[in-house]
Every structure is written in structure tokens, then in C-alpha cells.
N, C-alpha and C positions, 0 to 999 in steps of 0.2 A: 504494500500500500504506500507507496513512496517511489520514487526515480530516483534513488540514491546507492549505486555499486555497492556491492561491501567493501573494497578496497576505495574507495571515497568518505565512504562511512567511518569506516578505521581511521584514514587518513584527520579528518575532521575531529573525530572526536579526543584523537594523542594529541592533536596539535592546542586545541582546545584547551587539555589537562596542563602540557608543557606552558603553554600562553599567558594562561587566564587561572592558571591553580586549582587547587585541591578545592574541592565545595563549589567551582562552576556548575552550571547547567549550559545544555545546548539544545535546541530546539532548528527544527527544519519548517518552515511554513512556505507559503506561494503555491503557485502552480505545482511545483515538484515532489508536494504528498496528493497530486493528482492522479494515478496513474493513467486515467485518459486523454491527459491533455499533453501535445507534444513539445521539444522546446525550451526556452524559457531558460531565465537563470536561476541558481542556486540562491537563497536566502536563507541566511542563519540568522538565530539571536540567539545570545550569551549572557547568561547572570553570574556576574563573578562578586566576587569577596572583596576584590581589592577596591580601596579606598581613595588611591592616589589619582586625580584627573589626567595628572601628566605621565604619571605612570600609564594609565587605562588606554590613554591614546598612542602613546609608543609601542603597547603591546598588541595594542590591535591592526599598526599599521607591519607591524612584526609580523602578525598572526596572520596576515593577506600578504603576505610576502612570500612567507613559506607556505602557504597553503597553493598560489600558484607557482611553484619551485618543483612542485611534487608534480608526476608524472598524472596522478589521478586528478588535477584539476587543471594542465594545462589549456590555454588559452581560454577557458571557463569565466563566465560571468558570474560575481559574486556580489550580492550584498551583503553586508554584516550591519548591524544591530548590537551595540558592546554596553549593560548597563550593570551601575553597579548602585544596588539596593543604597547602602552608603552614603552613598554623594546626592541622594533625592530621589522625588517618586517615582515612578515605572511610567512609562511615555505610553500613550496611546497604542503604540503600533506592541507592545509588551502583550497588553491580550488579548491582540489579534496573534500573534507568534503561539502564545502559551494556549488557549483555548483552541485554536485550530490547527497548528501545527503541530509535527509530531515530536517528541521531547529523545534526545539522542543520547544526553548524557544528564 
């Protein structure tokens, strides 16, 4: 029920753990827990632990660096979605991720 390889899957969710630490969540939404729909790009959102805004944005431009490095998302269209409970409340688009999309990690 999702367009997500297992070897994308994998890939996403260590990078995830590596990126974003221990106690992240990862969720998959869009198009791509469609299975009938063709297409489209990847959309992720991430609830992480960490605290630091400056840190959160280095990690996540990290975290889209090596995610297209890896053989399983080259040339891939990604969004990412990085929020951390922490720093303020959950944005709109949070439960649209978390209630419709599918939770990875």
C-alpha cells in the first residue's frame, strides 16, 4: 500500500535514524501511499527530538544530500517536512502527513 522499494525504504528510514536521532518519527504521505496513482515525488515528514533550529536545518539539508547520494533515490524528487515538537506547534501540513500518510519509522 505505498510506492516505496524496500531498498528506499531502508534507505530512508537509517538515514533518518543517522540525521534526525534516536526518538525521530518518519512518515511517507502524497501521492506515493497511492498505489494507483503513477508518478509523483517522494514526501517525507520527520518529528525529531532535536531542539536546535540551526542545528535542524543543517541536518536536514545533510539529510537531502545523502538521501540523493544513495543509488535508491537518485535523480528523485523529494520533499521533506523537518519538525521538531521543541521549537513550536506542528504546522498544518503535520496532520495531513501523520493522519494520512503512512508512518515508516
Amino acid at each position: 500500500m505505498m510506492r516505496l522499494s524496500e531498498p528506499q525504504r531502508d534507505t530512508v528510514i537509517l538515514l533518518t535514524e543517522c540525521f534526525f536521532g534516536e526518538g525521530s518519527h518518519l512518515w511517507l504521505f502524497g501521492s506515493r501511499v497511492d498505489d494507483k496513482k503513477r508518478g509523483g515525488d517522494f514526501d517525507f515528514y520527520i518529528e525529531t527530538p532535536i531542539a536546535d533550529a540551526k542545528v535542524l536545518f543543517k541536518e536536514r539539508l545533510q539529510f537531502l544530500q545523502a538521501l540523493h547520494d544513495t543509488s535508491a533515490f537518485t535523480d528523485e524528487k523529494i520533499d521533506l517536512v523537518v519538525h521538531s515538537p521543541l521549537l513550536g506547534p506542528r504546522l498544518p501540513i503535520a496532520t495531513i502527513a501523520t493522519e494520512e500518510g503512512i508512518r515508516l519509522l
